[in-house]
N, C-alpha and C positions, 0 to 999 in steps of 0.2 A: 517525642523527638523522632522525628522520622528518618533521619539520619542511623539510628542505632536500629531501626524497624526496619530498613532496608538489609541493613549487614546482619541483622539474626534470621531473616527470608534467606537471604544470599547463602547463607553457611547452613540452613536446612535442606536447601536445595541440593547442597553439593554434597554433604554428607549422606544424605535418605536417597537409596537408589529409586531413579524410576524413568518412566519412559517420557521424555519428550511427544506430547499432544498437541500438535498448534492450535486446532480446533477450540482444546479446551483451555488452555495457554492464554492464548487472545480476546477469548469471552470474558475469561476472569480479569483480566487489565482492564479491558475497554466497559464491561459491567462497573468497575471499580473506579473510573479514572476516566471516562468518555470525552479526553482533553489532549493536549500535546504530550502530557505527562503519559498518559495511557498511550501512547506508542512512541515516545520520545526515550530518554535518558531520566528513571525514577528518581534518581538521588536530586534533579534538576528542577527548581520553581516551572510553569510555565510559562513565565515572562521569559527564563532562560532556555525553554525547549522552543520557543518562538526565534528566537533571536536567533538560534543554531539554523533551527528550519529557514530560516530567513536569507540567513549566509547560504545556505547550501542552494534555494530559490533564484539569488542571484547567481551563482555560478552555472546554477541550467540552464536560465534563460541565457546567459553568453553561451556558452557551449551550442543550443540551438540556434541561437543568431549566424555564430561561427560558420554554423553547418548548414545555415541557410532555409532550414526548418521555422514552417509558421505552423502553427496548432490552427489560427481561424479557421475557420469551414469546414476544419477537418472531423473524422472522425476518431474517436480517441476511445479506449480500449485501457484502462487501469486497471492493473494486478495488485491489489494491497491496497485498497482505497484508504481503510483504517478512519478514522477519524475527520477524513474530508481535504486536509490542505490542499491537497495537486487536483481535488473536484474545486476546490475555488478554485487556485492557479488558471485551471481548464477554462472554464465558466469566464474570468477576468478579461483571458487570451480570446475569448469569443469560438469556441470550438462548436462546431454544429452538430457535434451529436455524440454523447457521451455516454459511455457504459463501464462503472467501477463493479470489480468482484471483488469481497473480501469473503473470508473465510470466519470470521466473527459475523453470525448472527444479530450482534449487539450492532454492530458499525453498519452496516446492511438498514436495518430498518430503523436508526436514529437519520443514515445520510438519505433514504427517502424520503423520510417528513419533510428532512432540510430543503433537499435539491429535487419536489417534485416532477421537473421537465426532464431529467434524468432517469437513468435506467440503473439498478442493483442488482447484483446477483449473488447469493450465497451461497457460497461450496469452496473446497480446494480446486485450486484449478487444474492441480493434475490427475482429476477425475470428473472434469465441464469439457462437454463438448459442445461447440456450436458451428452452425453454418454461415454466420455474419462474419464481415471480413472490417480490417479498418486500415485507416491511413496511418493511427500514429499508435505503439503501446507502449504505455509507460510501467516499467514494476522499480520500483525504485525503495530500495533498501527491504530487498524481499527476499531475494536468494537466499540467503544468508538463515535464514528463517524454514528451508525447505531441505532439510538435514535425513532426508534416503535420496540416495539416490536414480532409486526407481521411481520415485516420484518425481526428480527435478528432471530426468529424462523426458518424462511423458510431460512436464509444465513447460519445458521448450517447445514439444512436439505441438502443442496448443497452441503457443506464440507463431510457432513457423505455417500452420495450418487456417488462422484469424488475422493475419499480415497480409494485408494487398500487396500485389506486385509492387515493386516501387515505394511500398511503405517505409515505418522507420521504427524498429523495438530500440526504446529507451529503456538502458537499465542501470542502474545502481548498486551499488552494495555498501 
């Protein structure tokens, strides 16, 4: 019953102290789960973390119509690739040059197999530095996930450092 496997996890969790790992956090879902489930909503089928993901896919894409934002040609710079959706998304929208970091090892070398023409990179981001800049970055529903805040310091400082002039950081929470 998975239902009752989720609420005896959940109520270990809160009872047994311990530190917050994302590193190790996110390998163990996406090892376990390498689906919408493994970074969606646990308790949710993935027909039902699809259908969420889906709603919330329409609502970006108006909001960058809104905003007058085209992905085509661009370069595009994802924080939290996870599992792939916003690398298809990307891919669909025709973006010319794509590079996801995830911090799961596991999500990293499954979305290379996947998306050869594509670029991964694994690490925290509030410890990647690079000299490549882009037009679009997207971290969408990642904040939320990056719980020091000397870390989230220095994961802005990335964003505002890899952001062309004139670019556009998409984010979400």
């Amino acid at each position: 019953m998975p239902g009752l496997k989720w609420i005896l996890q959940a109520v270990i969790e809160r009872i047994l102290p311990h530190k917050y790992d994302p590193a190790r956090y996110w390998e163990k879902r996406l090892r376990g789960n390498f689906n919408l489930i493994g970074v969606g909503n646990r308790r949710y089928s993935e027909k039902k973390n699809r259908e969420m993901y889906d709603v919330k896919k329409n609502i970006f894409s108006g909001v960058l119509k809104n905003m007058n934002i085209d992905i085509a040609g661009k370069k595009v710079l994802e924080i939290g690739c996870g599992v792939g959706y916003w690398t298809e998304y990307c891919m669909d929208k025709k973006c010319a040059d794509y590079v996801g970091i995830d911090i799961s090892e596991t999500a990293v070398r499954s979305l290379q197999e996947k998306y050869p023409g594509y670029r991964f990179i694994s690490g925290d981001v509030s410890e990647l530095k690079m000299d490549e800049r882009f037009d679009i970055i997207l971290m969408i529903d990642v904040t939320q996930h990056i719980v020091d805040a000397g870390k989230f310091k220095k994961s802005m400082e990335f964003v505002k450092s890899s952001l062309e002039k004139n670019g556009h950081f998409l984010v979400t929470s």
